[in-house]
N, C-alpha and C positions, 0 to 999 in steps of 0.2 A: 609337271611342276607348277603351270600356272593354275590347276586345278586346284592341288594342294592349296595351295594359296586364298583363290578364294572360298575353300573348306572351313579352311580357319578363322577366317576374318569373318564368314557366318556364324557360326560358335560363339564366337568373342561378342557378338552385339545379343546373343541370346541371353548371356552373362549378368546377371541383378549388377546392374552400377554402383551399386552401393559396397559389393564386396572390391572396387575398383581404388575406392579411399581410403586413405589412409584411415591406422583404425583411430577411431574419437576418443580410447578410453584411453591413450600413451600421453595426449596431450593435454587431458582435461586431468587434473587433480582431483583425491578422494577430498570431500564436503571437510575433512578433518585434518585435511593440511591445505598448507599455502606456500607459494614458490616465490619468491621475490627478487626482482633483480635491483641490487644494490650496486651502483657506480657500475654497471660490466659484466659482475659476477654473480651467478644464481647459488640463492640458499633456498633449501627446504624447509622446512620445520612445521610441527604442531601446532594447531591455532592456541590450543591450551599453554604452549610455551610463549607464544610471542605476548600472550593474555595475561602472565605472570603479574603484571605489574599495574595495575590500576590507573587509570590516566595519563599511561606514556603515549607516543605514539606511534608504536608497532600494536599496543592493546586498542586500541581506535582502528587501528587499520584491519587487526585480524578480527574483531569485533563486528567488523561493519560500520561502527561510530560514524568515521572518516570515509568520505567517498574516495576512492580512487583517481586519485588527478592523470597521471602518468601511466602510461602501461608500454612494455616491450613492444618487437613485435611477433610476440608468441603470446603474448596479454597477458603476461606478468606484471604485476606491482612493479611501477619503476621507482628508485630512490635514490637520488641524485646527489647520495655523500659517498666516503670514502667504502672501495671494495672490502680490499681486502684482511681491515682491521676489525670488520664488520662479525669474522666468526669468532674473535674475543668477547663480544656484546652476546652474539647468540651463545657460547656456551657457558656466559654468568646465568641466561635467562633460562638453560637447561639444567643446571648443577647448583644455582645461587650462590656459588662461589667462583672469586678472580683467579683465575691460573694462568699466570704469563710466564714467558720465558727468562731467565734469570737475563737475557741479556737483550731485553726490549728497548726497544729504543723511543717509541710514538707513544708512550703514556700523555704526552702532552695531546697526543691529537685521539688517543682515546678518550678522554676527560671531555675533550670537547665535541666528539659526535654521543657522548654518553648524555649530556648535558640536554644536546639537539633532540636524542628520543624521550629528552626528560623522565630518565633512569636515576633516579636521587639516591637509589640502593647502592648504585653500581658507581657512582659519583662519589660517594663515601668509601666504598671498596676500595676503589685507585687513590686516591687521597691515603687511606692507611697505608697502600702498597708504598706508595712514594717517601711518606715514610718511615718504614720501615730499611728501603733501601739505601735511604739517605745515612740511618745508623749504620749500616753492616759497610758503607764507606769510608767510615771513619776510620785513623789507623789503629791497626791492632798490636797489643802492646805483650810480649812475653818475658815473662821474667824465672831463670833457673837457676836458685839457692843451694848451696852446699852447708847446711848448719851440721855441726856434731849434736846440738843438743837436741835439733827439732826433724834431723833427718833430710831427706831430700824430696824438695817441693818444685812444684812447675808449674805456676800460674798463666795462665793468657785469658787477654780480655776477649777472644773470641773462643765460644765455647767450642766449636768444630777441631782446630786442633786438641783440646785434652781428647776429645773422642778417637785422633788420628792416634795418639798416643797409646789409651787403655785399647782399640786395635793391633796394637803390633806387640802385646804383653798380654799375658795368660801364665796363670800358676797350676803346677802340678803338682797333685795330691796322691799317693798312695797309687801311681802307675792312674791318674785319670786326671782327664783335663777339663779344669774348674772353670775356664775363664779370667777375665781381668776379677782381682779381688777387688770385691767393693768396699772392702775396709780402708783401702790406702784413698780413695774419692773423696775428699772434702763438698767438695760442690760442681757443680757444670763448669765451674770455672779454674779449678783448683784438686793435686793432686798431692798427696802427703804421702810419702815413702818413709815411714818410721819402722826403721828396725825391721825391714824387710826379709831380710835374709832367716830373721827366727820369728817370722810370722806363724809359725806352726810346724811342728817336730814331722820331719819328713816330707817336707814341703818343700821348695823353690820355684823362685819366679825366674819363667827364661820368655826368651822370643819367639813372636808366633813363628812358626813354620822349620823351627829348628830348636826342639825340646830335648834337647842334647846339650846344648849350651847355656851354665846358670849363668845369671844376669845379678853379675856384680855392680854394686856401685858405680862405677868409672864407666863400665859400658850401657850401662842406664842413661847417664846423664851424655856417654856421646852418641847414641841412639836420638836420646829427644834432642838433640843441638843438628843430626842430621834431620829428620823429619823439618825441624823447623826453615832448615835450610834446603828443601826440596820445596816446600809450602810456601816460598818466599819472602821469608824475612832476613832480616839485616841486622847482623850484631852491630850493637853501637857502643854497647860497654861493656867491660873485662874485668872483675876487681880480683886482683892476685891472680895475674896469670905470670908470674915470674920466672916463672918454670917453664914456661915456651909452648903451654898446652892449653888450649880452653877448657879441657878436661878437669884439671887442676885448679878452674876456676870458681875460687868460692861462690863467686855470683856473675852469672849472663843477664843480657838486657836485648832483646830483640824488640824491632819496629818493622809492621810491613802497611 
């Protein structure tokens, strides 16, 4: 056994030291990318992306411009702002477009590390994004008319529900399914139900998923009064429901 032993331990010093090291190539980066650790957290990315931008200062740093002040200690770029809102910045600088989560909450503290890599592009980006969100907070207003003369109309100031709407309506044509007509579509905003029923000889309009059932008047308008009330709105006004029905009523008024 003790033999064995020192067998082995001869071998091992015959061994080139150099196959003994870790290998160099896992921790060095190719010439065409850069690692950087931001607050914590490492990003990769191509010199050519972080270079996008003409006198910021990730274009200085992957540039060479800017010497390196800070490094890891794996000798990364150190960068002493926030981690983890940092892959919002790099994936404007990869796509030149903002794509944040509908329900972001640090646009304030994006603006201001955008500002710090003096990203004027991206500084403008968030600025439209803000608002933009600022409108679609506004309340949204629905309004569902019952006229004889003009038909039946569905207005909302948010175009998303008419879409929720012409979704769950489709007209059948000669045993084949056409989709929502576009004739009854006023606008993104607005849908005109005129004389629906004799839109076209051997036609009717039913609900999607049950083309069995034609889609009378009455069940039109308490279809889009459900929708609207699954979507969150709140009736506020009734005009002629004396009849103990919103169905029956000439005119709905929803607020959400």
């Amino acid at each position: 056994m003790e033999w064995n032993l020192r067998r082995m331990d001869s071998e091992l010093r015959q061994i080139n030291s150099d196959l003994l090291q870790p290998s160099k190539s896992i921790k060095k980066p190719s010439s065409g990318t850069i690692t950087l650790n931001v607050g914590g957290f490492l990003y990769a990315a191509h010199r050519t992306t972080l270079s996008r931008h003409q006198g910021s200062v990730l274009e200085e740093l992957a540039s060479g411009k800017k010497t390196v002040q800070h490094t890891d200690s794996m000798g990364n770029p150190f960068i002493d702002r926030d981690g983890p809102v940092f892959r919002h910045i790099l994936n404007f600088l990869r796509t030149g477009d903002l794509q944040l989560p509908d329900d972001f909450r640090e646009v304030g503290l994006l603006r201001r590390e955008a500002e710090f890599y003096r990203l004027s592009g991206l500084v403008e980006a968030i600025l439209e994004w803000e608002e933009l969100r600022a409108v679609q907070r506004e309340p949204a207003f629905l309004e569902v008319t019952d006229e004889r003369s003009q038909g039946f109309k569905v207005y909302c100031s948010d175009p998303t529900f008419i879409d929720k709407v012409k979704g769950r309506l489709v007209q059948i044509s000669k045993s084949r399914l056409d989709g929502f007509p576009e004739e009854f579509e006023v606008s993104s905003n607005v849908i005109q139900f005129r004389h629906f029923i004799k839109s076209e000889p051997g036609s009717r309009l039913v609900l999607k998923q049950d083309s069995t059932f034609v889609c009378t008047l009455e069940c039109l308008k308490l279809e889009t009064v459900m929708l609207a009330l699954k979507a969150g709105f709140s009736i506020i006004t009734s005009l002629d429901s004396s009849k103990g029905s919103v169905v029956a009523a000439e005119a709905l008024h929803f607020v959400k």
